[in-house]
C-alpha positions in Angstrom: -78.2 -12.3 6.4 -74.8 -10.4 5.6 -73.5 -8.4 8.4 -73.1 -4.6 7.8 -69.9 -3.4 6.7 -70.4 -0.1 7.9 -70.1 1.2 11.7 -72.9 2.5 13.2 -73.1 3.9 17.0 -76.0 2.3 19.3 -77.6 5.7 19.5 -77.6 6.5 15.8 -80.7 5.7 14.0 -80.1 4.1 10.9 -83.8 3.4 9.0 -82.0 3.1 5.4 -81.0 -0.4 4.1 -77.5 -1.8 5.1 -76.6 -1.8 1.3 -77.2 1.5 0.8 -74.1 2.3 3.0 -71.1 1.8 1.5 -68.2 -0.3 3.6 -65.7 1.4 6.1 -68.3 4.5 6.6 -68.8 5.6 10.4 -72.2 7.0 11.7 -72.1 8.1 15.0 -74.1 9.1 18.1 -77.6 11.0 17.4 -77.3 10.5 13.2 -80.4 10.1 11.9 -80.6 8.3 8.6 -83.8 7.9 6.7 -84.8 5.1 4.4 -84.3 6.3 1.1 -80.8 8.1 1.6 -77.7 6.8 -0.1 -74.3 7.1 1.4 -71.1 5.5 -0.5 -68.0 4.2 1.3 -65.3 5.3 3.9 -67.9 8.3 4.8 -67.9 10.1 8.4 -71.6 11.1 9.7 -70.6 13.1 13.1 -72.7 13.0 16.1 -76.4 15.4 15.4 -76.5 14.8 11.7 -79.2 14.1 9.4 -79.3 12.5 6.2 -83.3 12.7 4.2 -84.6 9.8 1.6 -83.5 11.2 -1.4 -80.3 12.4 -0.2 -76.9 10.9 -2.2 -73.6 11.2 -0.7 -70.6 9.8 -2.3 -67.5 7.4 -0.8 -65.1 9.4 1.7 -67.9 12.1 2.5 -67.6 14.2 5.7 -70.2 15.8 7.6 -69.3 17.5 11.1 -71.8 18.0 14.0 -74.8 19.7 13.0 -75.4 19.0 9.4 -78.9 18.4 7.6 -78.5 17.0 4.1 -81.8 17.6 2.7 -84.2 16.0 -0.2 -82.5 16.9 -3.7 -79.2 17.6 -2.1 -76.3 15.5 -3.7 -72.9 15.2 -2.4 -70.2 13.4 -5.2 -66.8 11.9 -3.3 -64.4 13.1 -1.0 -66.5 16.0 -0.5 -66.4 18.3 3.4 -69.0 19.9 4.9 -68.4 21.9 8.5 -70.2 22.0 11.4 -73.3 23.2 11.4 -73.6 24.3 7.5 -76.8 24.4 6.2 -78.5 23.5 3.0 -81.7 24.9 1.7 -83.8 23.0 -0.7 -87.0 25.2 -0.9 -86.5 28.9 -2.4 -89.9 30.2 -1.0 -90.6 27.8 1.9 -94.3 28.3 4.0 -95.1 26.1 6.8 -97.3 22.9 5.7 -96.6 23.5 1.9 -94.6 21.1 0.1 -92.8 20.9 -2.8 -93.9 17.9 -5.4 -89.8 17.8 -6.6 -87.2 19.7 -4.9 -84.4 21.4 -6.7 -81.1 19.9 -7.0 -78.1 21.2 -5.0 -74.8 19.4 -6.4 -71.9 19.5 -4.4 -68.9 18.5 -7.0 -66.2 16.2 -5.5 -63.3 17.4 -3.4 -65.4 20.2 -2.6 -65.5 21.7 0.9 -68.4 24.2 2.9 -66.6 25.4 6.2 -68.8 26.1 9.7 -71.8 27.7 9.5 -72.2 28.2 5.6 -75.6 28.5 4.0 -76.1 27.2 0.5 -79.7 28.1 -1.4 -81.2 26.0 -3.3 -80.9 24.3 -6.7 -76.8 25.4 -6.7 -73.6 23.7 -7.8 -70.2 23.9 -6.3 -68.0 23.4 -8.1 -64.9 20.4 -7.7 -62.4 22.0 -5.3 -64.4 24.5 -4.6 -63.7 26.1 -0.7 -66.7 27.9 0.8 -65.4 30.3 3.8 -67.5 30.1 7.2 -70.0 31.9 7.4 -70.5 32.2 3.6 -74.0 32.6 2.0 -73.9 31.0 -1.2 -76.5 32.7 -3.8 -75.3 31.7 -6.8 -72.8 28.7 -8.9 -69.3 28.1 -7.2 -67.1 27.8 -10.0 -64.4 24.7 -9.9 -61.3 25.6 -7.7 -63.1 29.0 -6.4 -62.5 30.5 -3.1 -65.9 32.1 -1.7 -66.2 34.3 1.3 -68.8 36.8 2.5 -72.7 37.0 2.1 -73.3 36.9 -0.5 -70.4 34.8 -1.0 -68.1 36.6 -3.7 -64.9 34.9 -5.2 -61.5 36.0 -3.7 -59.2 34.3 -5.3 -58.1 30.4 -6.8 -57.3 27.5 -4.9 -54.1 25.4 -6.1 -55.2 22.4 -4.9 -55.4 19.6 -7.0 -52.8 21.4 -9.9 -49.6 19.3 -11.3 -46.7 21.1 -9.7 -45.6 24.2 -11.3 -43.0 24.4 -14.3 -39.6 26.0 -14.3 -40.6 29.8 -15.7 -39.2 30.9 -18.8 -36.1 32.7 -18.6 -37.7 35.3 -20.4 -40.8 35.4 -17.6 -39.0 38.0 -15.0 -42.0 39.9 -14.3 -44.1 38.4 -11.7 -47.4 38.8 -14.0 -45.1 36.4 -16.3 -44.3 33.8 -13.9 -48.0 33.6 -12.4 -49.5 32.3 -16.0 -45.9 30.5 -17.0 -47.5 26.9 -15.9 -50.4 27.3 -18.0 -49.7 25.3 -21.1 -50.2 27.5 -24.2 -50.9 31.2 -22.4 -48.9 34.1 -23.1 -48.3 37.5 -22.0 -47.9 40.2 -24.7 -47.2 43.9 -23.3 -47.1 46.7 -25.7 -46.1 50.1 -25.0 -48.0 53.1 -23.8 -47.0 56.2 -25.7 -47.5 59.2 -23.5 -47.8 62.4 -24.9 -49.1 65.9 -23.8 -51.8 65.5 -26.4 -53.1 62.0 -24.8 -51.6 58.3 -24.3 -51.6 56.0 -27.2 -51.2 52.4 -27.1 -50.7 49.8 -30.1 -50.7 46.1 -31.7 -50.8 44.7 -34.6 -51.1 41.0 -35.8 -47.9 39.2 -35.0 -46.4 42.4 -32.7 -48.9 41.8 -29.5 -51.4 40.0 -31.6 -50.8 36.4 -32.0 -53.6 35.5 -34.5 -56.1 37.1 -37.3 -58.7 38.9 -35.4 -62.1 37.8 -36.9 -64.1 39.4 -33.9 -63.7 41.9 -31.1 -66.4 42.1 -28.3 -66.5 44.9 -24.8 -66.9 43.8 -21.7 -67.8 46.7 -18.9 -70.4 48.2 -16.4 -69.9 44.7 -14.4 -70.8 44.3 -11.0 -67.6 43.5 -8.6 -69.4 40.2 -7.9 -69.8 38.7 -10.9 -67.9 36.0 -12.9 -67.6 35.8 -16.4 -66.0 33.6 -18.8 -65.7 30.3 -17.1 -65.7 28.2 -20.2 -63.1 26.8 -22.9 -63.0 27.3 -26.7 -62.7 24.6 -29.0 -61.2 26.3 -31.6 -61.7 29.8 -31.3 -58.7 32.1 -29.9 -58.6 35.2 -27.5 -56.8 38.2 -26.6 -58.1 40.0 -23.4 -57.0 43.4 -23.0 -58.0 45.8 -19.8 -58.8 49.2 -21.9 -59.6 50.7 -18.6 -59.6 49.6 -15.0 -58.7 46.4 -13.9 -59.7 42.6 -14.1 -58.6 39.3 -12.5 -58.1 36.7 -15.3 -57.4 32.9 -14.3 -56.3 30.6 -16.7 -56.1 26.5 -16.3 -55.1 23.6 -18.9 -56.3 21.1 -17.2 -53.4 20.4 -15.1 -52.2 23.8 -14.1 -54.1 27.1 -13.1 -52.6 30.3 -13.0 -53.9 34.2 -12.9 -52.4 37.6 -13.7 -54.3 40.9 -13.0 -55.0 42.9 -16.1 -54.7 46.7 -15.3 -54.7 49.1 -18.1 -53.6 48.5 -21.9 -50.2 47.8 -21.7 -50.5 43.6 -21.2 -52.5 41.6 -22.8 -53.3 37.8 -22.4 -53.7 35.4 -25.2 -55.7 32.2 -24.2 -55.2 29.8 -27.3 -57.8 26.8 -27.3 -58.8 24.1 -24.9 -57.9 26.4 -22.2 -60.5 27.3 -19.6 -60.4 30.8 -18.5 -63.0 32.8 -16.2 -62.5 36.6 -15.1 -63.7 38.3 -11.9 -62.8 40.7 -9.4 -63.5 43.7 -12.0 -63.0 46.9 -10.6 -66.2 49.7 -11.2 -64.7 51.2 -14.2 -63.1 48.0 -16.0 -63.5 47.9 -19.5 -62.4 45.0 -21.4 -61.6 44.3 -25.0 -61.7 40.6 -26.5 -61.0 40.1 -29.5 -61.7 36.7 -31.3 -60.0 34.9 -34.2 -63.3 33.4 -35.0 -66.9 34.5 -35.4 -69.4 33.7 -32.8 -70.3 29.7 -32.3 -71.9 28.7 -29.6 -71.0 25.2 -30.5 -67.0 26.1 -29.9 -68.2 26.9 -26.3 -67.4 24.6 -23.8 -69.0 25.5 -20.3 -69.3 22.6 -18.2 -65.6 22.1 -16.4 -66.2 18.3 -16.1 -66.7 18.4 -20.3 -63.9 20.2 -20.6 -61.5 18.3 -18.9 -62.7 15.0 -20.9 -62.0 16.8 -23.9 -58.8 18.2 -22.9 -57.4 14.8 -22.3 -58.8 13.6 -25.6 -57.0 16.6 -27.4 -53.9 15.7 -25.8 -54.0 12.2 -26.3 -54.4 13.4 -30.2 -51.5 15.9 -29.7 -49.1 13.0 -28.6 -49.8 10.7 -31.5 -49.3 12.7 -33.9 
């Protein structure tokens, strides 16, 4: 019989087979491991853990003191989990009724949940995602995300895991320049605001502030503080956000860079060409935003799974580079 090529402490309790743990990972004192779970290599199960049958955890997995990884929960590599967070994998639980499947909770890789987070059932975080302690997660973490609060609500982008930044422009002197600079293929475009007594006016026209033939425009308003739209990438299709009124956070990432500029009023406008992935959040009460489109509505140019997109990126650069 081959040896185990994992550690495990003499009071953990390890019922799972030995080749369902991958080599080099550590379970320690008072882990409880059941039969069916999966755990990959290099992992670290802390002291007071738990780990159910259909459990999957990936290689180079952490889980501090306290946490229960549950039925349908599945953690992909290099993924951190704090002390004492907790996963949920029932959404309307009563004593001595089970579930015949439970729903899936998908933690993406290089993902982190700090101390004391809750996450509901049947969510995905999303790769790099960073849940604050404390957070209560109620709804999809989107890739790279920063989530705080409870509910947990999006505060900002995390840079982690991003090529380092390019040299800005020389032109790029405004700060709202330099912050999307990095993103391959964004621009900034600001036009003007005529002020008069009569009223404010403010312009573009294809080629001055509009860099392609609008085919479509679409408004975006009356959107609660806490939700996130966009989050997906056009294969073909071209945008130009505009902030008519209030304000809106817009991030921007190519794949290999990420970058974000704050939309506040009709004066700048973003163009996000395609293969670009974009999401917008942190509207204020009375944002209003104007996209306009340089193709007609196709749900097939959507892209909405990050994962898809980044295959795809690297495809279309690949195609960029030979020819």
């Amino acid at each position: 019989m081959t040896a185990p090529t994992f550690f495990k402490h003499p009071q953990a309790l390890v019922e799972t087979a030995a080749e369902n743990i991958g080599e080099g990972t550590r379970i320690w004192a008072f882990a409880h491991v059941l039969a069916g779970a999966r755990i990959g290599r290099a992992c670290n199960i802390c002291n007071s853990t738990f780990v159910e049958n259909e459990a999957i955890l990936g290689d180079r997995v952490t889980l501090k003191c306290g946490v229960y990884v549950w039925n349908g929960v599945v953690l992909e590599d290099d993924v951190f989990v704090g002390p004492n967070a907790a996963f949920t994998n029932d959404p309307f639980p009563r004593s001595r009724r089970w579930l015949a499947s439970h729903p899936r909770t998908l933690v993406r890789r290089g993902a982190s949940i700090g101390a004391n987070a809750t996450i509901l059932p049947g969510l995905e975080i999303g790769q790099h995602a960073m849940v604050g302690a404390g957070a209560v997660v109620t709804r999809d973490v989107p890739p790279y995300a920063v989530v705080v609060g409870n509910p947990a609500r999006i505060v900002r982008y995390s840079e982690e895991g991003a090529a380092p930044p390019r040299a800005p422009d020389s032109s790029s002197r405004r700060p709202e320049v330099s912050a999307v600079a990095n993103v391959q293929g964004v621009s900034l475009h600001r036009s003007p605001i005529i002020k008069d007594l009569r009223g404010n006016l403010s312009a573009r026209e294809q080629g001055d502030g509009i860099p392609f033939t609008p085919k479509r425009y679409f408004v975006v308003f009356d959107v609660p503080s806490k939700e996130v739209r966009g989050a997906h990438a056009h294969r073909a299709c071209h945008q130009l956000l505009v902030s008519l009124r209030g304000s809106v956070a817009c991030m921007v990432d190519d794949g290999h860079r990420r970058g974000e500029v704050l939309l506040e009023g009709p004066e700048l406008a973003i163009h996000i060409p395609p293969m670009i992935w974009g999401v917008q959040y942190k509207y204020s009460a009375d944002a209003v935003l104007m996209v306009l489109a340089s193709n007609a509505y196709d749900p097939d140019d959507y892209i909405r799974d990050y994962d898809q997109f980044l295959r795809e990126r690297q495809a279309w650069e690949r195609t960029r580079t030979t020819t």
